[in-house]
C-alpha positions as CSV (number, residue, x, y, z in Angstrom):
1,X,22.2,27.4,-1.5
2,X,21.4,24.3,1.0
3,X,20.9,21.4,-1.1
4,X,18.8,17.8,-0.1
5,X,19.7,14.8,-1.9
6,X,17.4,12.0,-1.3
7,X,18.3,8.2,-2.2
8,X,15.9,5.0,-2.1
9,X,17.3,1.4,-3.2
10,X,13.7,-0.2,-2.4
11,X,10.5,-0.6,-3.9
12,X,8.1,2.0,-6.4
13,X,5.9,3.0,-3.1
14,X,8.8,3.5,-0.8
15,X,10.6,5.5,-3.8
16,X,7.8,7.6,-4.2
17,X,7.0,8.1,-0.5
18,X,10.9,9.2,0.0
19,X,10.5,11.6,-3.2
20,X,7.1,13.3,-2.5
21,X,8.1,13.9,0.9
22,X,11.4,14.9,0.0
23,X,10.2,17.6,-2.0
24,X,7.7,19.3,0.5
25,X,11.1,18.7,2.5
26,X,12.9,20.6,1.0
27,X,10.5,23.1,-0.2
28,X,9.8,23.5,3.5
29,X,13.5,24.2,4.9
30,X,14.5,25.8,1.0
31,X,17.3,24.0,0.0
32,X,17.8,22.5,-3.7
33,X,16.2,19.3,-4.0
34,X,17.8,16.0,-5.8
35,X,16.4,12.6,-6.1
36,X,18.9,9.6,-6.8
37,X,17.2,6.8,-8.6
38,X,19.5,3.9,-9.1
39,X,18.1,0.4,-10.6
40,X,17.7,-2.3,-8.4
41,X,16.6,-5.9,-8.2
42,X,13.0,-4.2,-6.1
43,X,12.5,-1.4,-8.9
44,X,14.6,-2.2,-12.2
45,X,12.8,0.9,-13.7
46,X,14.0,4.8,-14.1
47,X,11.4,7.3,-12.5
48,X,11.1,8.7,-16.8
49,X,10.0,5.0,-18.0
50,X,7.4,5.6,-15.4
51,X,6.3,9.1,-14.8
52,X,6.1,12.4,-17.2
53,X,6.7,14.9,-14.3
54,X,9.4,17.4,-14.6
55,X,11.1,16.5,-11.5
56,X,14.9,16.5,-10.7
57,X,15.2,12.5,-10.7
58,X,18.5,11.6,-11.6
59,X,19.1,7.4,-12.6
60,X,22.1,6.2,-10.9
61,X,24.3,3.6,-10.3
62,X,24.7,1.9,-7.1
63,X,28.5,2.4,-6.6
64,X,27.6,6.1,-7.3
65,X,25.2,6.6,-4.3
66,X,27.1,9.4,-2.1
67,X,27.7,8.7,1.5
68,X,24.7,9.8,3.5
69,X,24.8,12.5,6.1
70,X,24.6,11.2,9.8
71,X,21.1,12.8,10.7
72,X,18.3,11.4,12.2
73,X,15.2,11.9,11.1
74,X,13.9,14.1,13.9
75,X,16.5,16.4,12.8
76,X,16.2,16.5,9.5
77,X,14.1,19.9,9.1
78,X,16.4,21.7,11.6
79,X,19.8,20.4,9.8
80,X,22.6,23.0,9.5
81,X,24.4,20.6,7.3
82,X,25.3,22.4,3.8
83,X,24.4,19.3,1.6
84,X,22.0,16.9,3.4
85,X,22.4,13.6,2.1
86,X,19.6,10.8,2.9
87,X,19.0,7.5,2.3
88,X,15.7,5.8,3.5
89,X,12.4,4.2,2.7
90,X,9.9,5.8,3.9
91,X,8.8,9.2,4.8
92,X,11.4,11.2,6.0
93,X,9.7,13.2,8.7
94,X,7.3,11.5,11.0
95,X,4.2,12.4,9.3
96,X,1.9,13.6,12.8
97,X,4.2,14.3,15.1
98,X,4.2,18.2,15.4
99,X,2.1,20.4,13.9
100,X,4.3,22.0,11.8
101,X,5.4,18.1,10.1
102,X,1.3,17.5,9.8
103,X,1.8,20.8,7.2
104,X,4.4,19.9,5.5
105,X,2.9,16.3,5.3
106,X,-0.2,18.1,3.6
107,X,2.5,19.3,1.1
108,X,3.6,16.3,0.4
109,X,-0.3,14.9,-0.6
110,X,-0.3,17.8,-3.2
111,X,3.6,16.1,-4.5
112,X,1.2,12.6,-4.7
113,X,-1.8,14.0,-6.3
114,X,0.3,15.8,-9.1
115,X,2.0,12.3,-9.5
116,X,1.5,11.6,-13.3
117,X,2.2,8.4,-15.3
118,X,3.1,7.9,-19.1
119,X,0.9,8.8,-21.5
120,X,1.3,5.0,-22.2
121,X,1.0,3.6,-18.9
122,X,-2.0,6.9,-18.4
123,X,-3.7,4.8,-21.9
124,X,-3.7,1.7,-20.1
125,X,-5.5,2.8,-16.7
126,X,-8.2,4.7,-19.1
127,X,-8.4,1.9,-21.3
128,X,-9.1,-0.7,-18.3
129,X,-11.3,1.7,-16.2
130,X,-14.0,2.4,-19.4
131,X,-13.7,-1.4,-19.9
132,X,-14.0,-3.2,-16.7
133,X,-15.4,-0.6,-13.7
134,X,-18.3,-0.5,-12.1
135,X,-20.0,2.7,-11.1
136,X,-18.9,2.1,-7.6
137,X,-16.3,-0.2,-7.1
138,X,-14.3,-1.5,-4.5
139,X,-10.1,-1.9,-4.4
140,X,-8.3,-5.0,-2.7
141,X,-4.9,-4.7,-2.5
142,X,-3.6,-8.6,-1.1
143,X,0.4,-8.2,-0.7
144,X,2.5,-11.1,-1.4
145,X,5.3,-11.5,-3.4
146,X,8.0,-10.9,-0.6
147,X,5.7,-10.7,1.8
148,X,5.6,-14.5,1.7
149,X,9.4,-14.6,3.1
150,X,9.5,-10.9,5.2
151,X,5.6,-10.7,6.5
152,X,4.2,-14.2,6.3
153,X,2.1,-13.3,9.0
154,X,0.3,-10.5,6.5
155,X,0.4,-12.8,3.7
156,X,-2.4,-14.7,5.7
157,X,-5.0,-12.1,5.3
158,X,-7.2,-13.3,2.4
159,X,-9.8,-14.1,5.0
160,X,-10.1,-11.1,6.8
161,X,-10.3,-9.2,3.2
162,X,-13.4,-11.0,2.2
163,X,-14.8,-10.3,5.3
164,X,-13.9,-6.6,5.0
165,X,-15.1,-6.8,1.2
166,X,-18.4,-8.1,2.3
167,X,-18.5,-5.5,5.1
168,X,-18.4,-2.8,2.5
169,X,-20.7,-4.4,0.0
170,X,-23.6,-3.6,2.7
171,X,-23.3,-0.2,1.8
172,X,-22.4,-0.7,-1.9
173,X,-24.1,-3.7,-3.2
174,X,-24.0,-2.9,-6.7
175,X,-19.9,-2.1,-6.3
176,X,-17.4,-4.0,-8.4
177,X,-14.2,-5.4,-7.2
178,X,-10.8,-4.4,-8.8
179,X,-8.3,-7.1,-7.0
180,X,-4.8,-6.4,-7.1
181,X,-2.3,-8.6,-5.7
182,X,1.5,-9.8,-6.5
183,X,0.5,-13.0,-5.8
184,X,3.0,-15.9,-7.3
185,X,1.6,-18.1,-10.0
186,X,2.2,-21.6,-7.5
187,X,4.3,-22.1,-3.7
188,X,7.7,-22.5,-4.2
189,X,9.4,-24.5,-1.7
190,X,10.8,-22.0,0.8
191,X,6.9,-20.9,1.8
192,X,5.8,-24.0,2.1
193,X,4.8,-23.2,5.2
194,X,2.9,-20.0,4.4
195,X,-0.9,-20.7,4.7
196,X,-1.4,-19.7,1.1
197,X,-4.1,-20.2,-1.4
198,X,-5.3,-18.8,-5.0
199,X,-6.6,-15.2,-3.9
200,X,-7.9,-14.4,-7.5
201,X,-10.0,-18.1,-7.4
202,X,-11.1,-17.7,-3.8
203,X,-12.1,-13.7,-5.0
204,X,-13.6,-15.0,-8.6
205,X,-15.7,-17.9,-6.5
206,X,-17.5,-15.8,-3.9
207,X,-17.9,-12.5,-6.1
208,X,-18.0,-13.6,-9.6
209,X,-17.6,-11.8,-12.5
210,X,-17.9,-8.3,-10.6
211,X,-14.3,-9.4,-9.4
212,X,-11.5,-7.8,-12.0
213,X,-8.0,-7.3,-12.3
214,X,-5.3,-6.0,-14.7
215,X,-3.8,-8.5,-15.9
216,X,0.4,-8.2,-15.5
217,X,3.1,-8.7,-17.9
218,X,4.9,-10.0,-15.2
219,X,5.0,-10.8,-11.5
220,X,9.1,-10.7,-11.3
221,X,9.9,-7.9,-9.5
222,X,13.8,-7.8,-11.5
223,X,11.5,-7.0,-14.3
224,X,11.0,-3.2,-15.6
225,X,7.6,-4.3,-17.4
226,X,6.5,-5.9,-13.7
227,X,7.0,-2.1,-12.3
228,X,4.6,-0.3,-15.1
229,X,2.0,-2.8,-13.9
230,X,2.4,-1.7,-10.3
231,X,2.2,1.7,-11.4
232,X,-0.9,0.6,-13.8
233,X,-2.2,-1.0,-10.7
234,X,-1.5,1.7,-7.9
235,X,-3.2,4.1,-10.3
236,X,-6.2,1.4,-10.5
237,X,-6.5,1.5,-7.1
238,X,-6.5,4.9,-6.4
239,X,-9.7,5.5,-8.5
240,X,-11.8,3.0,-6.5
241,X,-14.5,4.1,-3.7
242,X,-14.0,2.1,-1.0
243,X,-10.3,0.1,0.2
244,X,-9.0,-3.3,1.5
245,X,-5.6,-3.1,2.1
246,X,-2.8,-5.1,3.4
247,X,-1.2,-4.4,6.9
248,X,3.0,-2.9,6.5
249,X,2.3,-2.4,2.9
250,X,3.4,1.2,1.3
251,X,2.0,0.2,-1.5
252,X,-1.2,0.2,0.0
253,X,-0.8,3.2,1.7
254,X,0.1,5.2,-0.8
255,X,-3.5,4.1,-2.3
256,X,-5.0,6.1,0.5
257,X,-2.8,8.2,1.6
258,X,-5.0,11.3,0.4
259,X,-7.9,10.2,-0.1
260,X,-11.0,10.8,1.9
261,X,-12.8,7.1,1.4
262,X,-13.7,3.9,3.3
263,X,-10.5,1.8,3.7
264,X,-9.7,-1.1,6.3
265,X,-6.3,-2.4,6.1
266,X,-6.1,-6.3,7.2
267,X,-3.9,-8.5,8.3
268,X,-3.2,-12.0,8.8
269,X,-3.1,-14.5,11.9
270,X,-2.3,-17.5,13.8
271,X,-4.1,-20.8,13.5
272,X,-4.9,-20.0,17.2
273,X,-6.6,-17.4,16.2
274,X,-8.6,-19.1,13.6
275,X,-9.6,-22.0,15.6
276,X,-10.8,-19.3,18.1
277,X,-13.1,-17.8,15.7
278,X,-14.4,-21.2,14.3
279,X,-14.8,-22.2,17.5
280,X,-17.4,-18.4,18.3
281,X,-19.0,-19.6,15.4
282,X,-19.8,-23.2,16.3
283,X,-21.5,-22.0,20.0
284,X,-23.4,-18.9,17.8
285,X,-21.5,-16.8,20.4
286,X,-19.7,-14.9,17.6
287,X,-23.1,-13.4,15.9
288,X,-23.8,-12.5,19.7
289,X,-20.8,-10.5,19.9
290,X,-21.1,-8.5,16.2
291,X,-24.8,-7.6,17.2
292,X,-23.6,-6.2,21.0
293,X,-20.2,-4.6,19.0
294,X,-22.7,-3.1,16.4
295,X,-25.2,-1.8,19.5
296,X,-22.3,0.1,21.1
297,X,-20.1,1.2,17.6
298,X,-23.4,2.0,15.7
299,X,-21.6,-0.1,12.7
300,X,-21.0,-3.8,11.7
301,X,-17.5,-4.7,12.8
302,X,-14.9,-7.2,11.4
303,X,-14.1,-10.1,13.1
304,X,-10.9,-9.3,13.7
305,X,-12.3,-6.2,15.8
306,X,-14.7,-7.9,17.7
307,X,-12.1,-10.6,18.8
308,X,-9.8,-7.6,19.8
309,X,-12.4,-6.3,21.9
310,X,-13.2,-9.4,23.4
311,X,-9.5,-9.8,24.6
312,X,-9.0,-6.3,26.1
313,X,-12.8,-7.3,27.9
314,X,-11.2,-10.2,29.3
315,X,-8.0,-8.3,30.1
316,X,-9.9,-6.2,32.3
């Protein structure tokens, strides 16, 4: 029998996007399906210390990792190739390109949705959701961590998420507001010049108390207790009503992936852009373009849409 071994040295959301779409995968073209799991510095934690599925996980060591087969992903689901070996960090099929991937990538939402945690880590997100949620409530996911180094750019997003969170408090105004975010305790001195403030003050200020988040063990990533709260988090998350996410973030994508609810995912920008914006303000020429963007969309748009617009107007 055709076997597909899949390997991911990254994070929990990439290692969980390669292994639920790995399985309709290979479901799909029928060949025996393998995961290797090996510990890294990004996810120090085996798939059992996290999840009670049944699933063929094996925990590896790095020197162990095979050789991967020389495949492209295109080609993966037409492979001739006995033992298919890959090795990525994503989704490994392009999730809309042909109608036959869209079906397998509805496949791989059922792999998500069966997904379940520890009965220890499962304790936790009960415990926290009959303690701290709302009826409605809203989930903020604000990446940083190594965002700060790899995508300072989406590290400068806080802004645009409070906008967004106040976009979706017009149609939920009694929603709370479960904020997750890896943000370091303090700038250390390679970001200092990352834009960065407090998200969970700036949150706590303009919200108050209806802003709440688990609070983690640990924000070092090298740490297997830091992994369970992302887990305990992504879980958090994926119970909320409504979604403000973070641009080039699996994380947050996973959150949403299948799941029929509001969501905006943000991103950051330049001081240009900013300056831009305060200056709209300043002339009232901002609230001029929201009320003709929300005349034409038949919604209230972000900021960040209504500039957009504005550029491809002048473009034109």
């Amino acid at each position: 029998m055709k076997s597909l071994t899949v390997v991911c040295v990254q994070g929990l959301a990439n290692r969980l996007q390669v292994l639920t779409s790995g399985l309709a995968l290979a479901e799909h073209t029928g060949r025996r399906f393998a995961m290797l799991w090996p510990r890294t510095p990004h996810c120090p934690a085996d798939f059992a210390d996290l999840f009670s599925n049944d699933w063929p996980v094996q925990s590896i060591k790095m020197e162990d990792i095979p050789a991967r087969s020389s495949v492209y992903s295109r080609c993966r689901l037409r492979s001739d190739e006995t033992n298919l070996v890959v090795q990525d960090a994503t989704w490994l099929f392009s999730p809309r390109e042909t109608e036959q991937n869209i079906a397998i990538f509805e496949r791989t939402k059922d792999f998500i949705r069966q997904l379940q945690p520890t009965s220890e880590i499962q304790h936790e997100i009960d415990a926290f959701r009959s303690a701290h949620f709302h009826k409605r409530m809203i989930g903020v996911h604000l990446r940083r961590g190594d965002f700060l180094h790899v995508h300072p750019h989406s590290s400068r997003n806080t802004p645009d998420a409070i906008e967004a969170v106040d976009l979706m408090l017009e149609t939920e105004p009694e929603a709370g507001i479960l904020l997750c975010s890896d943000e370091p305790p303090q700038t250390h001195t390679e970001t200092q010049s990352v834009q960065f403030a407090g998200v969970r003050d700036l949150f706590r200020q303009r919200y108050g108390s209806r802003v709440v988040w688990h609070a983690a063990v640990s924000l070092d990533r090298t740490n297997p207790l830091a992994i369970r709260d992302a887990v305990t988090d992504l879980w958090l998350l994926r119970n909320t009503d409504c979604f403000v996410g973070t641009t080039h973030s699996s994380f947050s994508e996973l959150v949403i992936v299948d799941r029929d609810v509001p969501s905006l995912i943000v991103d950051g920008h330049s001081q240009r852009y900013y300056r831009i914006v305060s200056l709209l303000r300043s002339t009232g020429l901002l609230s001029v373009l929201h009320t003709l963007s929300r005349r034409r969309h038949g919604r209230r748009m972000t900021t960040a849409e209504v500039i957009k617009q504005l550029k491809s107007s002048l473009r034109s």
